[in-house]
C-alpha positions in Angstrom: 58.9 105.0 93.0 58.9 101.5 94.7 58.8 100.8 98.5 62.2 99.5 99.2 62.4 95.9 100.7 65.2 95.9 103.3 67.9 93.0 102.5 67.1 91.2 106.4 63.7 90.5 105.0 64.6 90.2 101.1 67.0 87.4 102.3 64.9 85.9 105.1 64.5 81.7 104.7 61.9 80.7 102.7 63.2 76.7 103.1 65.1 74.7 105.7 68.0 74.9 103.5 68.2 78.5 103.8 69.0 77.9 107.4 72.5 79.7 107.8 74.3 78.3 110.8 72.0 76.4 111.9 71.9 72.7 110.0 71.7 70.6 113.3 68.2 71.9 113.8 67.0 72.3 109.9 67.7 68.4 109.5 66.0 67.7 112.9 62.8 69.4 111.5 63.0 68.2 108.0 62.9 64.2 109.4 60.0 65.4 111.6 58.0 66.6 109.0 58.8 63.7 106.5 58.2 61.0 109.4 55.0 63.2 111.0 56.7 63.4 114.7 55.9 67.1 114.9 55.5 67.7 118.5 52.9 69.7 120.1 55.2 73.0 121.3 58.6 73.7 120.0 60.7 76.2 121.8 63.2 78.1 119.8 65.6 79.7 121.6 69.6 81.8 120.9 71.0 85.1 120.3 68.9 87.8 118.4 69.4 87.5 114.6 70.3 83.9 114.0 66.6 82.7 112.6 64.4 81.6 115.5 61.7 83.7 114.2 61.9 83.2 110.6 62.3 79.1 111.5 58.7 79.3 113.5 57.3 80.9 109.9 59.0 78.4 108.0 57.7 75.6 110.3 54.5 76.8 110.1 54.3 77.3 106.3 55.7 73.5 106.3 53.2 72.5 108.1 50.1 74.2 106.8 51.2 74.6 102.9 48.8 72.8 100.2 50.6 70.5 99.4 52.3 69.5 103.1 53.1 68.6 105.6 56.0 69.0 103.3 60.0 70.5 104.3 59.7 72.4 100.5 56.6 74.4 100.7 55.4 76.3 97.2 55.3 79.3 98.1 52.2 79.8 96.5 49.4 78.7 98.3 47.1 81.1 100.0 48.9 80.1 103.8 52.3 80.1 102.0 52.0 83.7 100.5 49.8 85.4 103.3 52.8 83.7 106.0 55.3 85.1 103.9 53.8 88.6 103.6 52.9 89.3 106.7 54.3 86.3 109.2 50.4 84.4 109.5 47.5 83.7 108.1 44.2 82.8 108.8 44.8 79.8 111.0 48.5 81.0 112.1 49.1 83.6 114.9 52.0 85.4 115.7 51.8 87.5 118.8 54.5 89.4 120.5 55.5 88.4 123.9 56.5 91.9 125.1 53.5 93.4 124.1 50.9 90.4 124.5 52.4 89.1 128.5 49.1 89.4 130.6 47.0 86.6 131.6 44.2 88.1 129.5 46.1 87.5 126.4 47.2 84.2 127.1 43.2 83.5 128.0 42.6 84.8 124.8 45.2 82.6 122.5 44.4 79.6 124.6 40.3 80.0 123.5 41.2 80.8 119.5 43.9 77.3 119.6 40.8 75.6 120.9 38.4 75.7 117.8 39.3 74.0 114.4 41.0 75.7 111.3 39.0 78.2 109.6 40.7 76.5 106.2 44.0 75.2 106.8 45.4 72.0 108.5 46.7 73.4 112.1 45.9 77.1 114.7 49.5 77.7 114.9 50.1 80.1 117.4 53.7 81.6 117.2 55.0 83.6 120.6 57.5 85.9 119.9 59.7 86.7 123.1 57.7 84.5 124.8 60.1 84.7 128.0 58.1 88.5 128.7 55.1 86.7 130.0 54.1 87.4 133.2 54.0 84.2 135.9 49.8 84.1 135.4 50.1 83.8 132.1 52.8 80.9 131.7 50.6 79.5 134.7 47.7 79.6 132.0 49.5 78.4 129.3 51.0 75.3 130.9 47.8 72.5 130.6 47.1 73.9 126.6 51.1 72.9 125.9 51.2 69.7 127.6 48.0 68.5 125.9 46.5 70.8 123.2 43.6 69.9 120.9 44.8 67.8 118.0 45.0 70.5 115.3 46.9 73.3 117.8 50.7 73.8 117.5 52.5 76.2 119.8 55.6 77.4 118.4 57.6 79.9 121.2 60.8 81.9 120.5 63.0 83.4 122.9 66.2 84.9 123.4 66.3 84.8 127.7 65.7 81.2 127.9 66.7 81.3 131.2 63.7 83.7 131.9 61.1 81.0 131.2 59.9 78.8 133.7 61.1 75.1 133.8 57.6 73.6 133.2 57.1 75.7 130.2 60.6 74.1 128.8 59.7 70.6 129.6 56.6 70.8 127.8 58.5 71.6 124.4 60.8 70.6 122.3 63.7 72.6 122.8 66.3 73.9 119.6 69.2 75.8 121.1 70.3 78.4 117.6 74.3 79.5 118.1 75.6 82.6 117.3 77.3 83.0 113.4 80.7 82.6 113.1 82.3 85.8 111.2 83.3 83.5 108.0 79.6 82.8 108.3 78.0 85.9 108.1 80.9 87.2 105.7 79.8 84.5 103.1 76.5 85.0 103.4 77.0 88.4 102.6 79.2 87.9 99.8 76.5 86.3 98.4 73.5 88.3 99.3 76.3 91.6 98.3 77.1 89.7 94.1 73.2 89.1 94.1 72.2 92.3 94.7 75.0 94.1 92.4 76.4 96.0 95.8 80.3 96.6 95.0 81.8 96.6 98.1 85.4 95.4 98.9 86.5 92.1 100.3 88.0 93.9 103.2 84.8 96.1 103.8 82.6 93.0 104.0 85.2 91.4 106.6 84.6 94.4 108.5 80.5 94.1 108.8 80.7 90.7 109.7 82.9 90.8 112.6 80.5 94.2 113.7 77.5 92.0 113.8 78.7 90.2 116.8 77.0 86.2 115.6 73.6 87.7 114.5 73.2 87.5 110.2 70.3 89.9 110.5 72.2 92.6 111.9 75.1 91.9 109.3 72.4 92.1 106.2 70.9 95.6 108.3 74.5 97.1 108.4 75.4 95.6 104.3 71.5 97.8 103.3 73.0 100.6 104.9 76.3 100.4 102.8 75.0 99.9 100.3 73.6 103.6 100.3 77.0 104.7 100.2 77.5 103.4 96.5 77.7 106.2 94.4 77.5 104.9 90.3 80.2 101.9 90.1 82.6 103.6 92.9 83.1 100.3 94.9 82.7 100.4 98.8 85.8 100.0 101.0 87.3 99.4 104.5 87.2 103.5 105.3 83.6 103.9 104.2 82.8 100.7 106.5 84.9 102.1 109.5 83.3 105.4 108.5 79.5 103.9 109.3 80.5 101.8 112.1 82.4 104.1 113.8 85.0 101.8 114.0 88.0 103.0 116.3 91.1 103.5 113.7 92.5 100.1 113.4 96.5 101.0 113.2 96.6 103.6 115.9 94.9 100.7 118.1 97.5 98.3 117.5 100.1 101.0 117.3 98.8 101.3 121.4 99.0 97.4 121.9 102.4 97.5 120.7 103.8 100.2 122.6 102.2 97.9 125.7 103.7 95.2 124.6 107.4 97.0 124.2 107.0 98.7 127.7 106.7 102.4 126.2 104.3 103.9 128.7 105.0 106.8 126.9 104.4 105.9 123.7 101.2 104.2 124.7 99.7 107.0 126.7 100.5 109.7 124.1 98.7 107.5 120.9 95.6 106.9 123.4 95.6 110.6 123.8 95.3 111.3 119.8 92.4 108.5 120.0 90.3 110.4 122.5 91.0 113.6 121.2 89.8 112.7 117.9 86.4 112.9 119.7 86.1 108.5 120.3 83.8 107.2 123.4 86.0 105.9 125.6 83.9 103.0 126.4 84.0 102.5 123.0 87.8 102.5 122.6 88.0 100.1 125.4 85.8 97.4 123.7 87.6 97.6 120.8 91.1 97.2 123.3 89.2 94.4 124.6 88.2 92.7 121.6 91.8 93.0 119.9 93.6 91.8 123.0 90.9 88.9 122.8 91.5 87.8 119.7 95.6 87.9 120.2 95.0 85.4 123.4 93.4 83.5 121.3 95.7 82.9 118.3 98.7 82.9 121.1 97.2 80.0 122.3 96.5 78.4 119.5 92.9 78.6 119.3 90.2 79.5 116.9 89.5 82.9 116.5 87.4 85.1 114.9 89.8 86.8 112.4 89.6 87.0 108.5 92.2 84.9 107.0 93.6 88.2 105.1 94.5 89.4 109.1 95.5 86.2 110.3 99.7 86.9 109.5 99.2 90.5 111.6 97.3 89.5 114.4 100.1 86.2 114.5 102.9 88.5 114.3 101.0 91.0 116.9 100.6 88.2 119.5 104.7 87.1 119.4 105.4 90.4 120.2 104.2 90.0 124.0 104.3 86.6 126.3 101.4 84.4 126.6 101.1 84.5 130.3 101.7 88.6 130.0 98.3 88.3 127.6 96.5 86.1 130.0 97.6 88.7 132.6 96.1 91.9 130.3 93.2 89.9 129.9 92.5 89.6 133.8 93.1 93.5 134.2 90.9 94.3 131.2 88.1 92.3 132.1 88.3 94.3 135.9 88.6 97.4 134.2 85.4 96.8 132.3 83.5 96.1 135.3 85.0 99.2 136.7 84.0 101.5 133.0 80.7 100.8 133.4 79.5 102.3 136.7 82.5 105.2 136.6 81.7 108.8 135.1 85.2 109.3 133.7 85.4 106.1 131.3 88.3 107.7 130.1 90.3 107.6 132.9 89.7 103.8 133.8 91.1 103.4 130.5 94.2 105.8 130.4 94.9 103.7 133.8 94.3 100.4 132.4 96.8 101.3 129.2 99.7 102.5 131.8 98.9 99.4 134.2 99.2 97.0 130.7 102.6 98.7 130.1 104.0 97.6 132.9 103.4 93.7 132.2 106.9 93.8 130.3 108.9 94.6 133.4 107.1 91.5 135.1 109.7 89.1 136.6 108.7 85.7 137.0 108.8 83.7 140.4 111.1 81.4 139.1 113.6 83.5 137.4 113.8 85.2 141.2 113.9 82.7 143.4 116.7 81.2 140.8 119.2 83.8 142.1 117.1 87.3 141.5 115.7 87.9 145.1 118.4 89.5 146.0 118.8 91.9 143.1 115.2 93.7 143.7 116.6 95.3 146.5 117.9 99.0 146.5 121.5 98.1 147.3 123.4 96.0 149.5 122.8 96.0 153.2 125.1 97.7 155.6 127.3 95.6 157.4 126.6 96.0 161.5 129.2 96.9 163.7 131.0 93.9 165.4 129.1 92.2 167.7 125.8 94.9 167.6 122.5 93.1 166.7 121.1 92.3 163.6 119.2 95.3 161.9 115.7 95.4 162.6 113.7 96.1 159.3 110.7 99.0 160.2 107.6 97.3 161.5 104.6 97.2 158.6 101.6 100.0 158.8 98.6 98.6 160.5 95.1 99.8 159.8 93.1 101.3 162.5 93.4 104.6 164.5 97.3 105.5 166.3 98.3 107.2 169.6 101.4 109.1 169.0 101.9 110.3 172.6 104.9 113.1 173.2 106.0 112.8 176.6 109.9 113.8 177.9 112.2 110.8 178.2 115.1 111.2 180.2 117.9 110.5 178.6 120.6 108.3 180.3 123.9 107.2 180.4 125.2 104.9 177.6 127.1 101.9 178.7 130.5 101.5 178.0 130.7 99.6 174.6 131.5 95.9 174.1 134.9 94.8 173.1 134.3 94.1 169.3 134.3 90.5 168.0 136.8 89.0 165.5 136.3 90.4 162.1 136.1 87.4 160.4 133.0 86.7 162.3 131.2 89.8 161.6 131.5 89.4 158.2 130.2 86.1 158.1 127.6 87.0 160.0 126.8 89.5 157.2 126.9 87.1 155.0 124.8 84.9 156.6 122.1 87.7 156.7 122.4 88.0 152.9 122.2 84.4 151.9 119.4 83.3 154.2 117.5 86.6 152.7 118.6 84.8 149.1 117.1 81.6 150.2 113.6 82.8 152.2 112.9 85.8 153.3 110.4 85.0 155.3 113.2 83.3 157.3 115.3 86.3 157.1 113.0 88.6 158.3 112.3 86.4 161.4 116.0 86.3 162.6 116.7 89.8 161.7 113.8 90.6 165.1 116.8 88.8 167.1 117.8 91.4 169.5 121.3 90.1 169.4 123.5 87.4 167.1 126.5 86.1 168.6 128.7 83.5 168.1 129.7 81.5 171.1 132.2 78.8 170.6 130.6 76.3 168.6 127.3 78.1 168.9 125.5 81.1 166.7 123.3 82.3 169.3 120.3 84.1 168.3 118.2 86.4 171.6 114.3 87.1 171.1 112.8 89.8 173.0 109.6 88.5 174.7 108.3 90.2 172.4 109.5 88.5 169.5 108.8 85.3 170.6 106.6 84.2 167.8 109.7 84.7 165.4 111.5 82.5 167.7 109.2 79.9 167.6 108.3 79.8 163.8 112.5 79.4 163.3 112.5 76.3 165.5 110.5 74.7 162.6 112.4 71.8 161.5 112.4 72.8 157.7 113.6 76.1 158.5 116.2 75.1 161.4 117.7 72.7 158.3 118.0 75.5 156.1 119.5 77.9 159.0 122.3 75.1 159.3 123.1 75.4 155.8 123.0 78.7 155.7 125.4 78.6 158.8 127.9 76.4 157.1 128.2 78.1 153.6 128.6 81.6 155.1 130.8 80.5 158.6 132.6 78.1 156.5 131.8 75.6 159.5 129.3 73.7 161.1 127.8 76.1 164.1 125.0 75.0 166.2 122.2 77.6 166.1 120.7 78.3 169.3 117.7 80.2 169.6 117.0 81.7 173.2 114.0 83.9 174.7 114.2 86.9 177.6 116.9 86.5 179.9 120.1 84.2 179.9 119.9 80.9 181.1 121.7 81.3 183.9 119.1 83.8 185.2 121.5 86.6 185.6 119.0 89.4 185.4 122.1 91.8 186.2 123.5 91.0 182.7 120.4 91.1 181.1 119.4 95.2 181.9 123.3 95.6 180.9 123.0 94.3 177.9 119.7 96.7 177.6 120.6 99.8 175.6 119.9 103.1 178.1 117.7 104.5 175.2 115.7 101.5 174.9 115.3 101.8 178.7 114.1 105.1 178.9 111.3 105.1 176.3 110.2 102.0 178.0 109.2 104.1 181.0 107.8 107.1 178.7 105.8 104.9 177.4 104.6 103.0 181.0 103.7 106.6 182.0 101.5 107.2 178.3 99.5 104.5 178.9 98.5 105.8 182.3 98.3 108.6 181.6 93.8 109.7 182.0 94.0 111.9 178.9 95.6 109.7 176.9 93.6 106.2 178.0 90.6 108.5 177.0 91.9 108.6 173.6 92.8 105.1 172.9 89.3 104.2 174.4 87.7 106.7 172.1 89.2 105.8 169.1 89.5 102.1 170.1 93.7 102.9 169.2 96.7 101.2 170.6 99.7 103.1 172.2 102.5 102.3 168.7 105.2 104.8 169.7 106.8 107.4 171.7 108.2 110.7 170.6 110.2 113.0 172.9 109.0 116.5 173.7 110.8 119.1 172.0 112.6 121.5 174.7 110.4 124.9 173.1 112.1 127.4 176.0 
């Protein structure tokens, strides 16, 4: 019985050509060789899998072969086959970073570099992971890259570039390997899969390729492990793939966007539920949320996306099914949820909440459709009319954080004052509908003149009274945009030109008299209750305490 080769090493590059992905940087190295411009240091740096490694072995073969510098080496010289076996040779050293970072062993590689080849043309000394040196050691190896011996080559690999100290980079020439694309990876595999006499479906193959997330290596690991699944000539499909991967079921997922994108809560909710009793991670479910609803923005947009051409049609007719600004909007709430996923214990309730929250992007009504004519129609029903000539409602004044006194006190209740004789109908109803329009037009408006304490028509005049109080809502009215759009308002719903006049505290006429008549006996009375709260030594301890503000007063409840 044989030693089995795995297929990530079986189908490692033994030329520049081999390169998958990567041309840019195989064509750069080829002219260098052919020219001789081969640099002292090369750093080669990218996501895990894409050949940074297995380049710095090639390099070094290229360099080093028999018959080289050469960009074809045989293959069969002693440095070709003993590089290829093992990753170096006699005169080429391959350390690893993680398990090689002390000063010591930098010491060490810098004194080996410094005597000739034993027998071939370069010391090559290959750093894997190079970014796990500690600071001493980097500090060591700085003056050996900037100007080693003439037959020393340093050849360093990383995938943290941004863990490796700025004068290390500037003393190398730096190659920057991408991530695969899936068509990539899923040709490469088709080809390594018809060499090696896997059967294994189109679909399947599709399937490892998008799993191996840009890196070829883990896309030939996951295509070995298939291939154990083939049993005589029974060929290898999607299910057996999902089946390894542990890939979430692919039509009950988009069965869950789809009941997002129709508004079903329900529907929604009740599919998750089947997922995550089947026994799927939660965290797991919600990357593969994540990376469907990512792909969907993407072909709404009209971008490239990582899709197999066989699923282009279903994610297309997937992504019609919702608006592209409710996608962008999914996408914003997804990417919070994730941060939220992965420091909560219950993953699976970030997501249940994160499905329902989607669900409601259907019922989403744009600024413009409301402020076209559909402010109105988000509220509960239509506002009372006020009796004639009694002030404008008063809408109930926000919650404020911090602590509350509620103090209970008796208020004596007094006389009410005889009642006004009512206005002309006509007026109190377009006074309503002034109320309604300029709540149509801005409601920031309209919630400033409905803190009037009184509306009245006078003549000519629509004359608005502010509490002193209130007298920020008076003054943010005078505003010449909004006193404009208050005479508009005025003259659609009056059906004439009225001057509005905005007054403060008492009459102008300073009678005071008028003023506490005009008062309501109620308004009076808790006025006083309240006076006597605030000096009152228990509660003053209280607000003091609890650094609280006196917001309202209740009457005692007669308990005899």
């Amino acid at each position: 019985m044989t030693d089995h080769l795995s297929l990530p090493r079986k189908w490692r590059p033994r030329l520049f050509a081999d390169l998958i992905g990567q041309g840019a940087i195989a064509r750069t190295l080829s002219n260098a060789i052919s020219e001789g411009r081969v640099a002292p240091a090369y750093l080669l740096t990218g996501p895990r899998g894409v050949g940074k490694t297995s380049t710095a072995r090639l390099l070094a073969r290229a360099l080093n072969c028999d018959k080289g510098p050469t960009v074809t080496p045989c293959g069969e010289c002693a440095s070709c086959r003993e590089i290829l076996a093992r990753g170096e040779s006699l005169d080429v050293h391959e350390i690893d970073g993680a398990s090689n970072r002390k000063i010591e062993n930098a010491r060490e590689l810098i004194e080996t570099v410094r005597y000739a080849p034993q027998r071939d043309r370069y010391r090559i000394a290959i750093i894997d992971e190079v970014h796990m040196l500690t600071t001493e050691a980097f500090n060591a190896l700085l003056k050996t890259l900037e100007e080693p011996p003439p037959h020393a080559r340093f050849i360093l690999a990383s995938t943290e570039l941004h863990k490796i100290p700025p004068t290390i980079v500037s003393r190398c020439q730096r190659f920057g390997f991408k991530a695969l694309s899936v068509a990539e990876i899923q040709e490469q595999l088709t080809r390594v899969a018809a060499s090696e006499k896997i059967p294994i479906a189109p679909g399947a193959l599709a399937l490892l390729a998008s799993a191996a997330e840009g890196s070829l290596r883990d896309g030939l690991s996951l295509l070995d492990q298939a291939a154990s699944l083939a049993g005589g000539d029974s060929t290898i499909g999607e299910a057996d793939v999902g089946a390894i991967l542990a890939l979430v079921d692919r039509e009950m997922l988009e069965s869950v966007y789809s009941s997002i994108a129709t508004g079903d809560r329900a529907a929604a909710i009740a599919t998750l539920g089947r997922l995550l009793d089947g026994g799927e991670d939660p965290r797991h479910i919600f990357k593969e949320l994540l990376k469907l609803w990512k792909t969907l923005l993407l072909v709404a947009a009209g971008a490239p996306a990582d899709a197999a051409p066989a699923d282009r049609p279903r994610f297309e007719a997937l992504a019609r099914s919702m608006p592209y600004e409710n996608l962008l909007r999914g996408m914003a709430l997804a990417i919070d949820a994730d941060a939220l996923t992965r420091r909560a214990d219950d993953a699976g309730l970030i997501l249940q909440m994160l499905v329902l929250r989607l669900a409601e992007l259907p019922r989403l009504k744009s600024i413009e459709d409301l402020l076209a004519g559909g402010g109105s129609a988000a509220r509960t029903g239509p506002a009372a009319s006020p009796a004639p000539g009694a002030p404008a409602p008063v809408p109930p004044r926000p919650s404020e954080g911090g602590a509350r006194i509620l103090s209970i006190v008796p208020v004596e209740m007094e006389r009410e004052p005889e009642p006004e004789t009512p206005r002309p109908s006509d007026d109190a109803a377009a006074l309503t509908r002034f109320h309604q329009i300029l709540e149509s037009r801005r409601r920031i408006a309209a919630a400033q003149a409905s803190l009037a304490q009184s509306v009245s028509v006078n003549g000519d005049e629509l004359v608005f009274r502010f509490g002193i109080d209130k007298a920020a809502a008076k003054e943010a009215l005078e505003e010449p945009a909004t006193r404009k759009l208050l005479g508009d308002v005025v003259r659609e719903a009056f059906g004439r030109a009225l001057r509005v006049v905005l007054k403060t505290g008492p009459p102008a006429d300073g009678d005071l008299g008028q003023v506490a008549r005009e008062v309501p006996g109620e308004a009076l009375s808790r006025e006083r209750a309240s006076n006597r709260a605030e000096t009152d030594p228990v509660v003053r301890s209280a607000m003091e305490l609890f650094r609280a503000e006196l917001t309202e007063v209740k009457e005692e409840e007669d308990r005899g």
